[in-house]
N, C-alpha and C positions, 0 to 999 in steps of 0.2 A: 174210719176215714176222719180226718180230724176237719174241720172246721175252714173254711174257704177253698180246700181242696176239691178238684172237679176230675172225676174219674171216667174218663171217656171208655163206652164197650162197645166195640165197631159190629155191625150188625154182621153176621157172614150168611150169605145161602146157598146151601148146593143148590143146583138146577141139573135134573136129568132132562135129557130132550133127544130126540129120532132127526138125524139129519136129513130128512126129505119131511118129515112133518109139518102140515100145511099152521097148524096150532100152534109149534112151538117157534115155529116161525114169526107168526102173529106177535108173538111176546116179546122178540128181540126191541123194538125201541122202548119197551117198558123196561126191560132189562137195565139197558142201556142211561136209561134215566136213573134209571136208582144207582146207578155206578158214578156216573158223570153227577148228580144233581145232588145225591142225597149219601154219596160215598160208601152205600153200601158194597160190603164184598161180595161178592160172586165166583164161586167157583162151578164150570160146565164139564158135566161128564156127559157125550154121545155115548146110547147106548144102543141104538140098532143094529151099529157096526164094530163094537166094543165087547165083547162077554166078558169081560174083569168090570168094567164100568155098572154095566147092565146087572154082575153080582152087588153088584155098593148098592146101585139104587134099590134091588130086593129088600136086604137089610135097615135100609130107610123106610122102605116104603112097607114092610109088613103088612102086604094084602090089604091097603088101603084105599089106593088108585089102580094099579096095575096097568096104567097107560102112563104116556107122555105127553103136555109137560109137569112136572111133578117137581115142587120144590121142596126142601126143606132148611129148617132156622135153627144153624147149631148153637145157640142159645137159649132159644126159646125151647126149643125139639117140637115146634108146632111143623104141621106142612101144609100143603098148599098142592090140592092136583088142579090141573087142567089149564085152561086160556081165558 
């Protein structure tokens, strides 16, 4: 990167979440803020009522959380369970 260039890296996070989950509910206006406030990405996979969804978060989630809601930071590859 040469010299006064400024290289923006937009933060992106899955979010796996259960549509009747009383937690993951809890988290929508946080969500919501990092979207609207802070521009991060967010992409939502429902997975109570999904099995394609609910296979992705597996794969993320390698026996870590095994509940919902369960983030993770394709950037970082850090995650994030719960509320």
């Amino acid at each position: 990167m040469m010299e006064g260039e400024h290289m923006e890296q937009e933060i992106y996070l899955l979010e796996f979440f259960g549509k009747e989950c009383p937690h993951c509910s809890a988290m929508v206006p946080l969500v919501e803020r990092l979207q609207n406030e802070e521009g991060v990405k967010v992409q939502q996979y429902e997975v109570w009522h999904n099995a394609e969804n609910a296979k992705l978060m597996k794969k993320y989630d390698q026996n870590r959380c095994g509940g919902v809601p369960f983030f993770y930071n394709t950037h970082t590859e850090k995650w994030l369970c719960g509320g």
